[in-house]
VOLUMPA-158566 format. One record per residue (C-alpha): residue in three letters; chain; x, y, z. Coordinates in pm, 1 decimal. Layout:
N
<node r="ALA" c="A" X="X" Y="Y" Z="Z"/>
...
//
This chain:
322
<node r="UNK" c="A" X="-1294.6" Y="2907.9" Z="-1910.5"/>
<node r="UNK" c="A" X="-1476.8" Y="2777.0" Z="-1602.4"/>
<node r="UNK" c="A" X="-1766.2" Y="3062.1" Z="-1582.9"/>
<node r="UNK" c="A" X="-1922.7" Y="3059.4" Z="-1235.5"/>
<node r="UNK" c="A" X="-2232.2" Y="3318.1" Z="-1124.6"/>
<node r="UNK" c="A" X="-2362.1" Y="3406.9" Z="-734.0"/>
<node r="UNK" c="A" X="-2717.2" Y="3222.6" Z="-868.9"/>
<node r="UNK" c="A" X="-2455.5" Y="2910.4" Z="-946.4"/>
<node r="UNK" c="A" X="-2330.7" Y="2898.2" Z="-642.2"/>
<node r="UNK" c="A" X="-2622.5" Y="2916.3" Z="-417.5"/>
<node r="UNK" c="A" X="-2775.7" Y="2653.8" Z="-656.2"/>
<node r="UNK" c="A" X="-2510.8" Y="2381.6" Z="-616.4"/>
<node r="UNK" c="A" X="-2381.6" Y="2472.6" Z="-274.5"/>
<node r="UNK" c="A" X="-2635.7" Y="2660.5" Z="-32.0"/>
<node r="UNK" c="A" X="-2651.6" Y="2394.4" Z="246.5"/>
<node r="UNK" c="A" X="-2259.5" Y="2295.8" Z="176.0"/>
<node r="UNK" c="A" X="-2162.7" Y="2684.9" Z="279.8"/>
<node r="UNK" c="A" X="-2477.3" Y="2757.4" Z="476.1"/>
<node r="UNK" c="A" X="-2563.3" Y="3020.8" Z="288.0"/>
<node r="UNK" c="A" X="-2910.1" Y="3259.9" Z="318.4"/>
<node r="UNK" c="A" X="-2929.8" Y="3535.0" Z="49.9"/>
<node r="UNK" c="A" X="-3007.2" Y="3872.7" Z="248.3"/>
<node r="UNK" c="A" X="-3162.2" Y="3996.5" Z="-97.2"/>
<node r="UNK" c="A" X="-3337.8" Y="3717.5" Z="-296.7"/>
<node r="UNK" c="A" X="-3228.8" Y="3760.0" Z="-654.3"/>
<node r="UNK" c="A" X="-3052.2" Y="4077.5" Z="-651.1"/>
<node r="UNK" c="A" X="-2741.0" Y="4025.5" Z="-881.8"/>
<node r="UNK" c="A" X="-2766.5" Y="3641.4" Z="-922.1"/>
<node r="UNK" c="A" X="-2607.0" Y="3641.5" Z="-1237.9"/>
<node r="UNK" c="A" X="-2323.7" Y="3831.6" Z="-1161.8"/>
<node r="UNK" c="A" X="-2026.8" Y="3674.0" Z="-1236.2"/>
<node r="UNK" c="A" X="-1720.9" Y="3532.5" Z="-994.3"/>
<node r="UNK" c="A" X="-1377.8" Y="3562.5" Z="-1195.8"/>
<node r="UNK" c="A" X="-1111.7" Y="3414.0" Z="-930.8"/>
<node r="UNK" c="A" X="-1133.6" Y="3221.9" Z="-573.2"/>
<node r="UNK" c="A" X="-964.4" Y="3442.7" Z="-383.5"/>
<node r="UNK" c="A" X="-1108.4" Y="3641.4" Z="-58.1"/>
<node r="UNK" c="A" X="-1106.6" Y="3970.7" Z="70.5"/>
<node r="UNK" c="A" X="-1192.8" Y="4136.8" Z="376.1"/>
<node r="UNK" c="A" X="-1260.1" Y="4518.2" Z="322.3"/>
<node r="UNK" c="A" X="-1167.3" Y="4645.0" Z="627.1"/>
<node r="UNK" c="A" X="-933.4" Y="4944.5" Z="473.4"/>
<node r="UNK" c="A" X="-1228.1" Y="5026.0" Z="205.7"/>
<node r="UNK" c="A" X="-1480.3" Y="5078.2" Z="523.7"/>
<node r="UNK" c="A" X="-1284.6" Y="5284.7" Z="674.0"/>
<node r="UNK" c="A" X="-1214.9" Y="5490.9" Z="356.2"/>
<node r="UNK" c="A" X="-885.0" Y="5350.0" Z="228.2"/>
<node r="UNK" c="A" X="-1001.0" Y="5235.6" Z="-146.5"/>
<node r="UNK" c="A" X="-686.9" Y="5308.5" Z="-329.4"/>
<node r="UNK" c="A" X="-567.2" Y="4972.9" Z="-357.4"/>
<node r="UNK" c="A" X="-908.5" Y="4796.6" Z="-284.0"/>
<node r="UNK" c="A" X="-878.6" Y="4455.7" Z="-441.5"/>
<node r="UNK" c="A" X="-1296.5" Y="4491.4" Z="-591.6"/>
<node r="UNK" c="A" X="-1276.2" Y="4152.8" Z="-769.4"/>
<node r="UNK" c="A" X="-1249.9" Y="3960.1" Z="-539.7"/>
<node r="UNK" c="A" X="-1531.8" Y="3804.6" Z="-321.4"/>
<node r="UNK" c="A" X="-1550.7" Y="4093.3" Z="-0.7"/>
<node r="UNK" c="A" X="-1602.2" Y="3878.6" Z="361.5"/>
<node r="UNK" c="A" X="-1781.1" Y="4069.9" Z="629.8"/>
<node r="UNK" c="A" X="-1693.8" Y="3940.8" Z="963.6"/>
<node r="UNK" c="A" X="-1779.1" Y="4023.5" Z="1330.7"/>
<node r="UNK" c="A" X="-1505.2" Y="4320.6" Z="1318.6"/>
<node r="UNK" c="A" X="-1620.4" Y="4493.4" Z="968.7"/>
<node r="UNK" c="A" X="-2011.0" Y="4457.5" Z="1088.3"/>
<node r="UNK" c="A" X="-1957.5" Y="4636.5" Z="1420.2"/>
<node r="UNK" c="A" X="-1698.1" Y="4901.0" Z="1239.4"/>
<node r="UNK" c="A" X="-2055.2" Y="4978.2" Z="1020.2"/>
<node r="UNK" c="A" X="-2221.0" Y="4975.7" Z="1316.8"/>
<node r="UNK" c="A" X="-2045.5" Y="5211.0" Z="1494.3"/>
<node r="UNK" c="A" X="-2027.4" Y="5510.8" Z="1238.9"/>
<node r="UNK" c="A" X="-2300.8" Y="5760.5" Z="1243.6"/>
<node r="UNK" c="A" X="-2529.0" Y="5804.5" Z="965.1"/>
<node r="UNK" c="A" X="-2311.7" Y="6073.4" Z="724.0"/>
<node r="UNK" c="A" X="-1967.4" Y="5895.9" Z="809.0"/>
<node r="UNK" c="A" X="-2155.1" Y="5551.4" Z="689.2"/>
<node r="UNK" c="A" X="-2335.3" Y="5664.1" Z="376.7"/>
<node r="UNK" c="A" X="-1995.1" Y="5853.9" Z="273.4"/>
<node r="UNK" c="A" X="-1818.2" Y="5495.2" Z="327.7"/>
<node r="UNK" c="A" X="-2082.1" Y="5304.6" Z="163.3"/>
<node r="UNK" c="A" X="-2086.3" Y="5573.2" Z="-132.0"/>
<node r="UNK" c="A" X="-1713.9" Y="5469.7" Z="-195.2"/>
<node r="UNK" c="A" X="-1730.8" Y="5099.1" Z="-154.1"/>
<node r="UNK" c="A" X="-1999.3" Y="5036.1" Z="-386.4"/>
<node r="UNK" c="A" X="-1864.5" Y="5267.1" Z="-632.1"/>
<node r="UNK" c="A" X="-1686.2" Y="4970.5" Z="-728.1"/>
<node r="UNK" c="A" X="-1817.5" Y="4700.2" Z="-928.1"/>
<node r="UNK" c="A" X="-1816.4" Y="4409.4" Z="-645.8"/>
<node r="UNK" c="A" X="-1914.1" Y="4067.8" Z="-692.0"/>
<node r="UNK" c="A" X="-2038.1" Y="3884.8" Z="-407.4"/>
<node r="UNK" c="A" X="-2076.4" Y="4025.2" Z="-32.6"/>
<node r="UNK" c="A" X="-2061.1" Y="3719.9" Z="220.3"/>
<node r="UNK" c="A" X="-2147.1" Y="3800.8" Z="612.5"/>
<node r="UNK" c="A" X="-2050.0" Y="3507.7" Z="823.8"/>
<node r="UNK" c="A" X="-2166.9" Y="3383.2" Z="1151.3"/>
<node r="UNK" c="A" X="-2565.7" Y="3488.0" Z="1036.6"/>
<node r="UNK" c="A" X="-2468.9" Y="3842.3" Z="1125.9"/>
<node r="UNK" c="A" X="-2687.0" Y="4180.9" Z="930.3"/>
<node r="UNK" c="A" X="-2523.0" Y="4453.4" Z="794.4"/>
<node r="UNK" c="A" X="-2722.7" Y="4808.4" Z="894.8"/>
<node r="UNK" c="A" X="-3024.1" Y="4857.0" Z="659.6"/>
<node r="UNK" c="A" X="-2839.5" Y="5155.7" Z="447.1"/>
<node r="UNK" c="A" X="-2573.1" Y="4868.2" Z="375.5"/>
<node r="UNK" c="A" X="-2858.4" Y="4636.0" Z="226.1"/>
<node r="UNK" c="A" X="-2991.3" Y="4995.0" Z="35.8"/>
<node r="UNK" c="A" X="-2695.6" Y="5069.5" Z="-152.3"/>
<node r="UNK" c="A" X="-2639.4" Y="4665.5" Z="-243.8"/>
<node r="UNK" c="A" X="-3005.9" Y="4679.2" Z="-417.8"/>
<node r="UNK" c="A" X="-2927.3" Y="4978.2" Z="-578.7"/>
<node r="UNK" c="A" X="-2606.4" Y="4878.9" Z="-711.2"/>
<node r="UNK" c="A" X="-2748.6" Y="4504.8" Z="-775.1"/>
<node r="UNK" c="A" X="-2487.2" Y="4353.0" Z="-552.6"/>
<node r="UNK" c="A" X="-2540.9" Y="4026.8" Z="-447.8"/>
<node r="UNK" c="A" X="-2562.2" Y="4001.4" Z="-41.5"/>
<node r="UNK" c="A" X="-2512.4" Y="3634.9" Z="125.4"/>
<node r="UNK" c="A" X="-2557.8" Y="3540.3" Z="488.8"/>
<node r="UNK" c="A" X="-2351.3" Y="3250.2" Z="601.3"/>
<node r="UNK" c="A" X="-2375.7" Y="3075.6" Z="979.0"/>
<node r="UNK" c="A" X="-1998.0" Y="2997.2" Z="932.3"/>
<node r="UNK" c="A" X="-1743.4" Y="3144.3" Z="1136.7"/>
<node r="UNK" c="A" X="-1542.0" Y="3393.0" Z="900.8"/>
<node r="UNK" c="A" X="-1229.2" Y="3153.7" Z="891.1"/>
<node r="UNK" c="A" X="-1389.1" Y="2838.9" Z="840.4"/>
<node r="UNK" c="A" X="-1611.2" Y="2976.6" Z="539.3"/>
<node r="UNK" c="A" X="-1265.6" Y="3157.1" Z="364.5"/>
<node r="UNK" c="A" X="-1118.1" Y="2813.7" Z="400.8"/>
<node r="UNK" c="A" X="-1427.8" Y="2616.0" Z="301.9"/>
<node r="UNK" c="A" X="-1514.2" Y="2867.9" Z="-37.1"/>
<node r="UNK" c="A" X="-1147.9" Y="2904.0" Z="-161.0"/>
<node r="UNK" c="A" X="-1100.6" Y="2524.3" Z="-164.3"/>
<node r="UNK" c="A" X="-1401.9" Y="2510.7" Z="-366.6"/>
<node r="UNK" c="A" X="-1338.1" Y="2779.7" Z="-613.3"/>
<node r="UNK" c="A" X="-979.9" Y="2722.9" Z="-670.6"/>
<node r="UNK" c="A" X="-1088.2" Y="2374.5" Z="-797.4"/>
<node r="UNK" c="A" X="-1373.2" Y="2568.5" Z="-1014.5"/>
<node r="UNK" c="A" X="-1086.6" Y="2780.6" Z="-1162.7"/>
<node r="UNK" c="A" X="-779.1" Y="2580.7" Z="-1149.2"/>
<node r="UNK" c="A" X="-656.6" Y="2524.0" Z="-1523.8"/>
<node r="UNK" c="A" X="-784.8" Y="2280.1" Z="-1697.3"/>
<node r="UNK" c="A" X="-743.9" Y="2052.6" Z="-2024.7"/>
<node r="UNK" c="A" X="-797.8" Y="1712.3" Z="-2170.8"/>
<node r="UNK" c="A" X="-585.9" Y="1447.9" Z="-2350.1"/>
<node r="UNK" c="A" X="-686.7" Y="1155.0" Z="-2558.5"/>
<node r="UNK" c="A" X="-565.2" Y="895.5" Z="-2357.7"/>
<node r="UNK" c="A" X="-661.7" Y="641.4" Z="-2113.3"/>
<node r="UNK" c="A" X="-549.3" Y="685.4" Z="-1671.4"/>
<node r="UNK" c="A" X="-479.3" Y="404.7" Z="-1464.3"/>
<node r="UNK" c="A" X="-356.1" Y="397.4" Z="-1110.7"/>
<node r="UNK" c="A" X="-96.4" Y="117.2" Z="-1093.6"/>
<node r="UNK" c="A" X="21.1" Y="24.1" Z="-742.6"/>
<node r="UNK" c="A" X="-78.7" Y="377.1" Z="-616.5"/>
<node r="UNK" c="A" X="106.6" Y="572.5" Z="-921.4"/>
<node r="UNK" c="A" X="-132.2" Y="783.4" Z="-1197.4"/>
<node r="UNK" c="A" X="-27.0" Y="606.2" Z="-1545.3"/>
<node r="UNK" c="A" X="-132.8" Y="835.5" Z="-1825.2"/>
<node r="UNK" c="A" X="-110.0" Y="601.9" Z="-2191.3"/>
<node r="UNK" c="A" X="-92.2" Y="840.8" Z="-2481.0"/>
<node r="UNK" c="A" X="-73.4" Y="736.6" Z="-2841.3"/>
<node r="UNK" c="A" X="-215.7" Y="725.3" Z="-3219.7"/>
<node r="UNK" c="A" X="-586.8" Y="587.8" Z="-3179.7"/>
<node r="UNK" c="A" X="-613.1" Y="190.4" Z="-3211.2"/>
<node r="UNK" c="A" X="-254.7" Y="138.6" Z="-3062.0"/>
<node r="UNK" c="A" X="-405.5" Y="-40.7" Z="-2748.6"/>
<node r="UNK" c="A" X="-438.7" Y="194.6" Z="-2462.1"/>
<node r="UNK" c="A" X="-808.3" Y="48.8" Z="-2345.8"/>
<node r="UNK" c="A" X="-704.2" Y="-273.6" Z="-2415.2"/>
<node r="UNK" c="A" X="-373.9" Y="-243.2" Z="-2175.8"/>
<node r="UNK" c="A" X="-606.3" Y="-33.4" Z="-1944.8"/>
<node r="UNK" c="A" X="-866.2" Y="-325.6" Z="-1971.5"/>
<node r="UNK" c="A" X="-609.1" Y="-567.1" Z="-1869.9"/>
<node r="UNK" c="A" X="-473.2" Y="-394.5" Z="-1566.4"/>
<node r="UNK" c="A" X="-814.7" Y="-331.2" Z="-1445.7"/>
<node r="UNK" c="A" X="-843.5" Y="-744.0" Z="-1458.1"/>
<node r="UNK" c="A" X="-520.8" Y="-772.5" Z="-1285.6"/>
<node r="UNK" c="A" X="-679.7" Y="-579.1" Z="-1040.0"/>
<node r="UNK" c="A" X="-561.1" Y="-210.3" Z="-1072.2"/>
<node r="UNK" c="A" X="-825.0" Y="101.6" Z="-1078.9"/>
<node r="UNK" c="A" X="-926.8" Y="309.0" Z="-1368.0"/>
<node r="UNK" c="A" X="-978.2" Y="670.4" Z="-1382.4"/>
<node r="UNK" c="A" X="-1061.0" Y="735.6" Z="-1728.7"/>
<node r="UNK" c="A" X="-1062.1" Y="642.5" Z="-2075.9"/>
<node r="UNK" c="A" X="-1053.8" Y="763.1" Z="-2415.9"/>
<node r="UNK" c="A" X="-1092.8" Y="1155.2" Z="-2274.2"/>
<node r="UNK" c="A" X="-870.0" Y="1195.7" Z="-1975.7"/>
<node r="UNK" c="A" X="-999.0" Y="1561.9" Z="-1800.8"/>
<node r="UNK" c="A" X="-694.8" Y="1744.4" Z="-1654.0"/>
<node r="UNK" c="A" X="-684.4" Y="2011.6" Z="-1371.2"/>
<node r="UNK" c="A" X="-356.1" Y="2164.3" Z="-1210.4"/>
<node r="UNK" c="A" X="-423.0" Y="2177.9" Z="-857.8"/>
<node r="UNK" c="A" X="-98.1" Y="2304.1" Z="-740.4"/>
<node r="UNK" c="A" X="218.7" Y="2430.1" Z="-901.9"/>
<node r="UNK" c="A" X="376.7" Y="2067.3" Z="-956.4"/>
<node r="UNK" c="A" X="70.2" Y="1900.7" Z="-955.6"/>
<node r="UNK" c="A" X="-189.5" Y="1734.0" Z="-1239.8"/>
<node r="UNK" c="A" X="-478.5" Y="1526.0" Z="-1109.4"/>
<node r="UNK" c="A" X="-701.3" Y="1364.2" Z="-1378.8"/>
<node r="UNK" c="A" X="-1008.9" Y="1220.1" Z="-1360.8"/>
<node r="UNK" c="A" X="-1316.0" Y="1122.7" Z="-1653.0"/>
<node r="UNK" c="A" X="-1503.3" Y="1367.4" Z="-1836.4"/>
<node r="UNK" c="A" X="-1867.8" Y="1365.5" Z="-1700.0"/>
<node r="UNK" c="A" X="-2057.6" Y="1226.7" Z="-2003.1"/>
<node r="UNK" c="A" X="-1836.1" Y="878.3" Z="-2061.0"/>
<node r="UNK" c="A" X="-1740.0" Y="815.4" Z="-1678.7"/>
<node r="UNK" c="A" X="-1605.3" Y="502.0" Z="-1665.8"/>
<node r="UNK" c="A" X="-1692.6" Y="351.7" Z="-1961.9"/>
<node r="UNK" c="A" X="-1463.0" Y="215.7" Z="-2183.7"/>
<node r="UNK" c="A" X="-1491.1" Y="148.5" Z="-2565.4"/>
<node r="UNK" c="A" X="-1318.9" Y="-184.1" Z="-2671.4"/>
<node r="UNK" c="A" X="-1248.1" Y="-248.3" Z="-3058.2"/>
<node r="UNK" c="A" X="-1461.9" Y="-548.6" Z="-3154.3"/>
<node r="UNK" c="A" X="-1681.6" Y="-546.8" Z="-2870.1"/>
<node r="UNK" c="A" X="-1818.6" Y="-253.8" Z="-2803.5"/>
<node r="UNK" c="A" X="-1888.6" Y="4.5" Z="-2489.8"/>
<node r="UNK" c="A" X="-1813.4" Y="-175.8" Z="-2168.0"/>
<node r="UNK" c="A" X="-1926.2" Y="-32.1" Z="-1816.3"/>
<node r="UNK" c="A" X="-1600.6" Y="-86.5" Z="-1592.7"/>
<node r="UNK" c="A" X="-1776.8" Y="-1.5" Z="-1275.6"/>
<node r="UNK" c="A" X="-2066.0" Y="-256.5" Z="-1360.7"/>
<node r="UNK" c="A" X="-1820.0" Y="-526.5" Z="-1488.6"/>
<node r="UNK" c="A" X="-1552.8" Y="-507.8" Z="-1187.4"/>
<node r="UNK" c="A" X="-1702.0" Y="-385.7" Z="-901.7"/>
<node r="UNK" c="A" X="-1667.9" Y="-32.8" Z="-709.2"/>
<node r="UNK" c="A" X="-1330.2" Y="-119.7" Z="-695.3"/>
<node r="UNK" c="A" X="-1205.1" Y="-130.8" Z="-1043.6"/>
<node r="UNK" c="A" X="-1233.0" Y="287.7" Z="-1050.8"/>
<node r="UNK" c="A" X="-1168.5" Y="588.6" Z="-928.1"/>
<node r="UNK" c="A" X="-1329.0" Y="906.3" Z="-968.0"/>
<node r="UNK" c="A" X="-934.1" Y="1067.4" Z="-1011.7"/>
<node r="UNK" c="A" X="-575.0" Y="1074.7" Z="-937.7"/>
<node r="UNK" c="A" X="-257.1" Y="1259.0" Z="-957.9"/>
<node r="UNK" c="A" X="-93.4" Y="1182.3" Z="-1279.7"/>
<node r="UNK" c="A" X="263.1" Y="1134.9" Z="-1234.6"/>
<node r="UNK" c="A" X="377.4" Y="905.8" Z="-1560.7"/>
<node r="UNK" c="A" X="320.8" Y="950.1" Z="-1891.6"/>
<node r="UNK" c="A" X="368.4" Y="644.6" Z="-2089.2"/>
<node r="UNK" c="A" X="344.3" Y="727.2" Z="-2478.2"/>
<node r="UNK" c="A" X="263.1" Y="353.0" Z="-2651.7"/>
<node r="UNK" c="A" X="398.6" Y="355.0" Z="-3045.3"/>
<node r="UNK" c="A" X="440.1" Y="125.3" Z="-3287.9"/>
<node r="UNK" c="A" X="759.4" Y="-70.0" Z="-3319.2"/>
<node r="UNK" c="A" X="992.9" Y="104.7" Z="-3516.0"/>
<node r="UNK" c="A" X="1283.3" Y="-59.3" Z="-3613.2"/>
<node r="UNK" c="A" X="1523.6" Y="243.6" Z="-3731.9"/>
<node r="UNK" c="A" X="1454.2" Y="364.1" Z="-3384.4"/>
<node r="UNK" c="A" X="1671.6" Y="380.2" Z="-3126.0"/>
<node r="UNK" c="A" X="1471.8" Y="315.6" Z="-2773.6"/>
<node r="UNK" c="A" X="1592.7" Y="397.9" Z="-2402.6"/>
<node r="UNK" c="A" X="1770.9" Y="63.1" Z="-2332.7"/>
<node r="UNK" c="A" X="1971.8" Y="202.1" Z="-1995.9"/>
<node r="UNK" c="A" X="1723.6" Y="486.3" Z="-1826.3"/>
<node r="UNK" c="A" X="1992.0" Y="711.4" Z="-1771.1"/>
<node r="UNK" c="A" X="1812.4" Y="991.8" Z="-1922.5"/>
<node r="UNK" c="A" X="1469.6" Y="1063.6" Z="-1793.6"/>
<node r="UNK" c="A" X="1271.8" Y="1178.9" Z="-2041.8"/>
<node r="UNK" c="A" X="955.1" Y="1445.0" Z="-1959.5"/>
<node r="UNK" c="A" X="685.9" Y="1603.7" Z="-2083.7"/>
<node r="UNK" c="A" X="478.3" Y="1914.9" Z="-1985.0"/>
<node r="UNK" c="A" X="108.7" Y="1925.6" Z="-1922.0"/>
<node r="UNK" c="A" X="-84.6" Y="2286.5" Z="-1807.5"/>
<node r="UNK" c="A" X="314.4" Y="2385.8" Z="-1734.7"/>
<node r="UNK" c="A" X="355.6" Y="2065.9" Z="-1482.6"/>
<node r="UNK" c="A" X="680.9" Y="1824.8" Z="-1616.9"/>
<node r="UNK" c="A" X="625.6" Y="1442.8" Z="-1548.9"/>
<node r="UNK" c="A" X="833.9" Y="1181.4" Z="-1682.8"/>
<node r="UNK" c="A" X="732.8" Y="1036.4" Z="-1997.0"/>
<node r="UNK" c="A" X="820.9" Y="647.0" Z="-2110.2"/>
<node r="UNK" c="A" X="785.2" Y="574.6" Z="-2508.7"/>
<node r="UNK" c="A" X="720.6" Y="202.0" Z="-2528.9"/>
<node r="UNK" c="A" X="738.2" Y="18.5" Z="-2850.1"/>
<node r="UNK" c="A" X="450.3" Y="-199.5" Z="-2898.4"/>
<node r="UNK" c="A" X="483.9" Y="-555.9" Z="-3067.2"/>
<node r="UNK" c="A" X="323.2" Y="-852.4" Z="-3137.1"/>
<node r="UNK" c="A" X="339.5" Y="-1090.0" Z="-2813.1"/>
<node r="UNK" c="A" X="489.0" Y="-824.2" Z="-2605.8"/>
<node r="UNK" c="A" X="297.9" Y="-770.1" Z="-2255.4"/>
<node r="UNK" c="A" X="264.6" Y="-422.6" Z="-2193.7"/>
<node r="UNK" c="A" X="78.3" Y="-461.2" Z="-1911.3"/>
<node r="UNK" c="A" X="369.3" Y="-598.2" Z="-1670.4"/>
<node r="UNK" c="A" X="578.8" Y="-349.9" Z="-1806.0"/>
<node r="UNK" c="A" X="302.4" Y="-96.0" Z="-1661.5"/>
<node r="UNK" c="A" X="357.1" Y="-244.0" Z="-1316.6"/>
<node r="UNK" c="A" X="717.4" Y="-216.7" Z="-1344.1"/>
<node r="UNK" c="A" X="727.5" Y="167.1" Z="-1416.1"/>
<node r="UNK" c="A" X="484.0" Y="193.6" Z="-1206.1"/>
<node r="UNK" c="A" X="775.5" Y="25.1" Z="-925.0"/>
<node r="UNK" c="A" X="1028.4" Y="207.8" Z="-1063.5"/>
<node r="UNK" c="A" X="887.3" Y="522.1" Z="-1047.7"/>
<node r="UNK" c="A" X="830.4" Y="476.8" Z="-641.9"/>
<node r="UNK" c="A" X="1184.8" Y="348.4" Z="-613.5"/>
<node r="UNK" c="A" X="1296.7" Y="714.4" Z="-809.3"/>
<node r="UNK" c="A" X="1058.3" Y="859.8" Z="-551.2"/>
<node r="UNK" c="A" X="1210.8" Y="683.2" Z="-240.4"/>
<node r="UNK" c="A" X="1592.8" Y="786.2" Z="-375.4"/>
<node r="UNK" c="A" X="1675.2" Y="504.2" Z="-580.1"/>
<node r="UNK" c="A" X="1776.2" Y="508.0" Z="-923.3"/>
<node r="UNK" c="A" X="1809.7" Y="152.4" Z="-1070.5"/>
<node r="UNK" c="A" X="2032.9" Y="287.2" Z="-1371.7"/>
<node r="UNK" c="A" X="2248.6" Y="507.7" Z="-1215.9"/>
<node r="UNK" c="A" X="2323.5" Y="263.4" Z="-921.6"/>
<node r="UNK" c="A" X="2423.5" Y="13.0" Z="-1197.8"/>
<node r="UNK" c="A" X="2657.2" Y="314.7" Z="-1409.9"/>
<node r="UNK" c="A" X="2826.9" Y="377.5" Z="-1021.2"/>
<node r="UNK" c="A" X="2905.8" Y="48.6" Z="-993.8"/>
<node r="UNK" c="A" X="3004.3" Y="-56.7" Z="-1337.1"/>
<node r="UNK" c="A" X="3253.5" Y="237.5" Z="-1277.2"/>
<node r="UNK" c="A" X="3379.7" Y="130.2" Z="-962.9"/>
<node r="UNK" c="A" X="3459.8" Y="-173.4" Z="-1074.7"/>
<node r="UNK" c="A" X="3614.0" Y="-89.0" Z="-1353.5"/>
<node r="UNK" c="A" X="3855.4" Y="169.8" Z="-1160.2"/>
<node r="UNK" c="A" X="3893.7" Y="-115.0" Z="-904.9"/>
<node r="UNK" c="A" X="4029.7" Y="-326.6" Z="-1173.4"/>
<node r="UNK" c="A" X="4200.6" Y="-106.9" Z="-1332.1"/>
<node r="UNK" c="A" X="4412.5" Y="-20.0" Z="-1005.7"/>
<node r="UNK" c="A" X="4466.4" Y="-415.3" Z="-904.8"/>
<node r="UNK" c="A" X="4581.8" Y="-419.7" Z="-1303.8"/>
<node r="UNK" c="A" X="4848.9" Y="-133.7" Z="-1243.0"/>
<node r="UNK" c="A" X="4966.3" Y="-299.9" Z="-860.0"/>
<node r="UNK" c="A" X="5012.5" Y="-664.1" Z="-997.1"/>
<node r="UNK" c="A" X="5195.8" Y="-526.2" Z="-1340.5"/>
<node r="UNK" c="A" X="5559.3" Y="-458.0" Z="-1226.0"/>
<node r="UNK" c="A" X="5495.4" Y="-754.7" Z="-939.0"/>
<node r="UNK" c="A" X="5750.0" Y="-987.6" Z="-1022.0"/>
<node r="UNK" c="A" X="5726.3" Y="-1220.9" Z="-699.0"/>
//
């Protein structure tokens, strides 16, 4: 799991967000569990029932002037209840100050306090972009990522079958890698995987009998990419020949990856066959399925219609007897 403190965050992104810390280290290494945003306006005005603590609290122009205008028991009774809670990060946008007592209880209670000059909705939209990338799920498959005329290719298979070698050749042929060897996966949306290379290999590439290769240094800029949405598996095996293999495409195979299905090829590999133009033709295919048209099933329609067609000339011309 992706663990992510305040201190981490003002670290890697103060200028990004604009952000000022109202109270230098007071509870940098508290701990941010989710990317979502709250604004406490019910909780300030005494309504903590249902107050969703977790979650990282936004004060904007409306909560600081509420504080402002309570006297001084109605605001230490409110500010008694709110930080009663265990809260993880306070963020006050557009380089407004809470009232002093605020700042009081937040050192007492070691909450972190952040100033932003950000307008309130530009810095919810800006922060939960970032952290639902920080905690989107994650994984990573052996495997090598290519993006073939636009389309994420994700080879799979038993180590030393040849998936840097066809990933070496596509590059030359002038496609883009993403990764190879360790493919890093994140789910950024419910039907969608985007990979991209694990930080330590980038895009180098290990080829059997010559050694590490730097892509990037080799190619140019223009033989990577730093990801892409993976939207084909195709799983390279050896050449089986009990096996039967997909010879129409009439059933689309898939696979699952962080609960995301994508369609999965299985390609035999032999001696002499090119597995690399068979790359660029899923890759084809799998636009044409995207556009609406289905290659297999168009031929199955009209293999059927012409059989019914001749089958009803057959039946007409039987009991003709001019």
């Amino acid at each position: 799991m992706t663990v992510m403190t305040v201190g981490r965050l003002l670290s890697e992104k103060r200028e990004f967000f604009e952000f000022f810390p109202l109270l230098e280290g007071v509870g940098y290494e508290k701990y941010l569990t989710n990317s979502l945003m709250h604004r406490p306006g019910l909780a300030l005005a005494g309504y903590t029932e249902r107050f969703a603590h977790n979650r990282t609290q936004v004060l904007g122009q409306t909560e600081i002037s509420f504080l402002n205008s309570l006297s001084d028991e109605q605001l230490d009774d409110r500010l008694e209840r709110l930080f009663a809670f265990d809260i993880p990060l306070f963020i006050v946008t557009k380089g407004m100050v809470p009232p002093r007592k605020f700042l009081d209880f937040a050192v007492k209670t070691q909450t972190p306090v952040i100033q932003t000059n950000l307008s309130t909705t530009e810095l919810i939209t800006r922060l939960t972009i970032y952290l639902d990338n920080i905690f989107a799920p994650q994984t990573t498959i052996h495997g090598s990522l290519v993006d073939v005329y636009g389309v994420g290719l994700l080879y799979t298979g038993k180590s030393g079958i040849g998936k840097s070698e066809c990933a070496l050749d596509l590059v030359e042929r002038g496609h883009r890698l993403v990764a190879d060897d360790v493919v890093k996966i994140t789910k950024k949306a419910a039907q969608v995987i985007v990979g991209g290379p694990v930080e330590k290999l980038g895009h180098h590439m290990e080829v059997r009998g010559i050694g590490i290769i730097d892509i990037e240094k080799l190619f140019g800029i223009r033989a990577i990419r730093l990801q892409k949405r993976i939207e084909v598996e195709v799983r390279l095996e050896s050449w089986d020949e009990n096996k039967e293999y997909e010879r129409l495409g009439i059933d689309e195979h898939r696979t699952s990856i962080l609960g995301v299905e994508i369609p999965v090829v299985v390609i035999p590999v032999s001696p002499g066959k090119n597995i690399t133009v068979i790359s660029e033709v899923i890759s084809m295919n799998h636009m044409l399925k995207v556009y609406g048209e289905n290659t297999a099933q168009r031929f199955i329609q009209r293999l059927s219609e012409e059989i019914a067609r001749r089958k009803t000339t057959y039946t007409y011309l039987e009991a003709d007897t001019e």
